[in-house]
N, C-alpha and C positions, 0 to 999 in steps of 0.2 A: 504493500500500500504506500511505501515511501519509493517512487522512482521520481529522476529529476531529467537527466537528458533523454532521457527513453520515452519520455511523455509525447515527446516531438519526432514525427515520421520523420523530418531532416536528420535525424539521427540511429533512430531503429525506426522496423517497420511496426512493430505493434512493444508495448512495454515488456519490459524483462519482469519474467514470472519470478513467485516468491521461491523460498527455498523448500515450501514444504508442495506447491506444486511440480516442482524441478525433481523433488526423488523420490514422487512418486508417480511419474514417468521414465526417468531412467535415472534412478539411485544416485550413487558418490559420479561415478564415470558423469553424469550430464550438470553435475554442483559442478565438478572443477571445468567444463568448456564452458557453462555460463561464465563461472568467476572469470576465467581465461578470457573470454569476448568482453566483458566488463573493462576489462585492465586495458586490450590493447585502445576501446572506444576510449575510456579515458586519457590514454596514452596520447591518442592520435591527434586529440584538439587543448592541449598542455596541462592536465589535470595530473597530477604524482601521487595521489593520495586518494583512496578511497575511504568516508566513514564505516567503514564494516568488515567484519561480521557481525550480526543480533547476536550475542552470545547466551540471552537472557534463556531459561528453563520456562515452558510452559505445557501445560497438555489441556489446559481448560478452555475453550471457545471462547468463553464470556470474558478471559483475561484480555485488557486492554492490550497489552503488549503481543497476544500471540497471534495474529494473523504477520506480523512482522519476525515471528522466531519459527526454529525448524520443528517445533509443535510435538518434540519427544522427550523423553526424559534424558535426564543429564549426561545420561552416559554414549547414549545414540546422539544426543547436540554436542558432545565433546568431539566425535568421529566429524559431525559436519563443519567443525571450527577447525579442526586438524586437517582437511581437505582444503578449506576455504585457504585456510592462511600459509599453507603450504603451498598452494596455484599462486597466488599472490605473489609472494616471496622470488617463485619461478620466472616472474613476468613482471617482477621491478617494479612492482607498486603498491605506496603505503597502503598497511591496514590499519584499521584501530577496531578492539575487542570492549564491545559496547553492549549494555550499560550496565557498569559496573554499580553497587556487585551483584546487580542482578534485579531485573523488575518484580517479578514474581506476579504476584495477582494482584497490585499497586495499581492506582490513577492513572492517570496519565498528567505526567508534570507538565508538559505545556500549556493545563488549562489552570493549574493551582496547586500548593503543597500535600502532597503524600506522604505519608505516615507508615511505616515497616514495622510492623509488632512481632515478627518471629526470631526466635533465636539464633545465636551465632551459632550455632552446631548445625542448622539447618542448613543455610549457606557453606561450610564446609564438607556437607554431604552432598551436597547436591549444588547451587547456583556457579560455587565456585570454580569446579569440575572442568566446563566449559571454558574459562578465565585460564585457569593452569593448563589446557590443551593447547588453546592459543598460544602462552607462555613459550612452552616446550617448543613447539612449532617456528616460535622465532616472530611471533608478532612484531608491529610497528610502535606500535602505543596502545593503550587502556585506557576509555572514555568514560568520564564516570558520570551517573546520575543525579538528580538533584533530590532522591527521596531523603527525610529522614530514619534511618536505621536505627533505630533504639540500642539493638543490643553494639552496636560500635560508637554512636553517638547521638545521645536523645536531642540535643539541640540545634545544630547545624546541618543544613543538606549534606550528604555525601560526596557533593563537589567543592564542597566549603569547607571540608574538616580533615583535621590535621590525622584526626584517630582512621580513620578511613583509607588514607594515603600512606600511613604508617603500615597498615593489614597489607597494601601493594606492596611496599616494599621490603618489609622484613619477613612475611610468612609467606607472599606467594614469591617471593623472591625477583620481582620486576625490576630491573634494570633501566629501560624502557622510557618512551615521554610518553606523562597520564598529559592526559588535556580534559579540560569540562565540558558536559554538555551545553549548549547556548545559553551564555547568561541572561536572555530576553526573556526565555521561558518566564510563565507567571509565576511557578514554583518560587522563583529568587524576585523577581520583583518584587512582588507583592509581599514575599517574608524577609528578602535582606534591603533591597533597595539598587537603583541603579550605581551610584556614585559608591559604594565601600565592595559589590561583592567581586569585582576582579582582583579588590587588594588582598582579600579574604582568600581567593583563588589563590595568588600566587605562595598567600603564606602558609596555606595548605598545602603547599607542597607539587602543584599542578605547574607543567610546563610550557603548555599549547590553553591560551582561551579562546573558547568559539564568543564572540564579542558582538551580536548585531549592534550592540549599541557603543560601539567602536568609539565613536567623537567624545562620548561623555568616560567612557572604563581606558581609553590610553591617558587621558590628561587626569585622572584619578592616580593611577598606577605612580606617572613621573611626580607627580606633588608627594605620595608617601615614599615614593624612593630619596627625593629630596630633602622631606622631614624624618630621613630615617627607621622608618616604619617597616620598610622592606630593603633588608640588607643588599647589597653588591652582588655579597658571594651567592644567595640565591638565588639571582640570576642570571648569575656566572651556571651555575650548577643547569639550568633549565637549557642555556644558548647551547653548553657540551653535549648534552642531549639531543635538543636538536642537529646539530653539526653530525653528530654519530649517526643520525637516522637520514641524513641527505647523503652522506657518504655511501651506507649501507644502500640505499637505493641507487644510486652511480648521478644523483642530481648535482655531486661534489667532487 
């Protein structure tokens, strides 16, 4: 339900199917030539990065998230994130493993803040599963959501907090640049505000911001790097990230 250049016959002839229509018509073999077609289309007209894979676990219809995911349990969506991110990889273009850590049967944040009541054990049986296949596989980066998660942190979205970016880096072992999902969504406006939640991004620990509201979150950013709010070395630490992931793709 999310295509963007494929919406336009000047680009493909009819839009690129989901993932859970793609296997089951012809399984993993027709995941990685879609992904494969995806790469070289973006390839062709200067796009280096694609936002995906859905990493997210779902089997329930009614879940907002699941006509966007590969609609099986964890262990069969870790096989289609290990296909996806390994064609990718093949064919020189960014991934990012989205949406961390995972939607579950949650809102849909673009239209206001979401609330996550299940346990961290949960997510390590299951949501996370996905996330570390990608890992393994050599993903690009790790997108995270704007839900609040109780059991990593009751008060900040997941793109905003430092405990959640902590869970990337030291238990799934991500190396990687996290980026957040669009801080336009309503989820953050409406609960953090325009003007502090990029500052809040970066000191989170995120590398990459999706920014629609650009003019107001770049001159936010440089006035708290000014006032010291947000150190040097942590975006020294974000730039080596990126620099490592244009190299890795041959953009450098």
């Amino acid at each position: 339900i999310v295509n963007r250049l494929s919406w336009y016959p000047e680009f493909r002839a009819v839009p690129f199917y989901s993932p859970q229509e793609l296997y089951n018509e012809g399984g993993y073999p027709l995941i990685a030539s879609d992904t494969k077609e995806k790469a070289e289309l973006l390839k062709s007209i200067g796009i280096n990065m694609n936002l995906a894979p859905v990493c997210d676990v779902s089997v329930n219809p009614n879940d907002f998230i699941y006509p966007r995911t590969f609609g099986m349990d964890a262990l069969e969506t870790s096989k289609y994130i290990e296909t996806a991110v390994n064609t990718m990889n093949e064919n020189k273009i960014g991934s990012a493993l989205k949406h961390f850590p995972g939607y579950g049967n949650n809102v849909d944040t673009h239209t206001g803040i979401s609330v996550d009541e299940r346990s961290y054990e949960s997510f390590q049986n299951s949501d996370f599963l996905p996330f570390k296949a990608g890992i393994d596989a050599g993903a690009s980066s790790i997108l995270v959501s704007h839900n609040i998660v109780k059991s990593m942190d009751a008060n900040l979205p997941a793109s905003l907090s430092p405990s959640v970016h902590k869970i990337i880096r030291n238990d799934l072992k991500f190396d990687g640049v996290i980026m957040t999902d669009d801080l336009q969504m309503s989820a953050i406006k409406e609960y953090i505000g325009d003007s502090t939640s990029a500052v809040l991004a970066i000191i989170a620990g995120n590398d990459l911001i999706i920014a629609s509201d650009f003019d107001v979150q770049i001159p936010s950013v440089l006035e708290s790097i000014r006032a010291g709010e947000i150190q040097e070395e942590r975006i020294n630490e974000s730039v080596l990230r990126i620099l490592k992931l244009k190299f890795d793709l041959g953009i450098i």
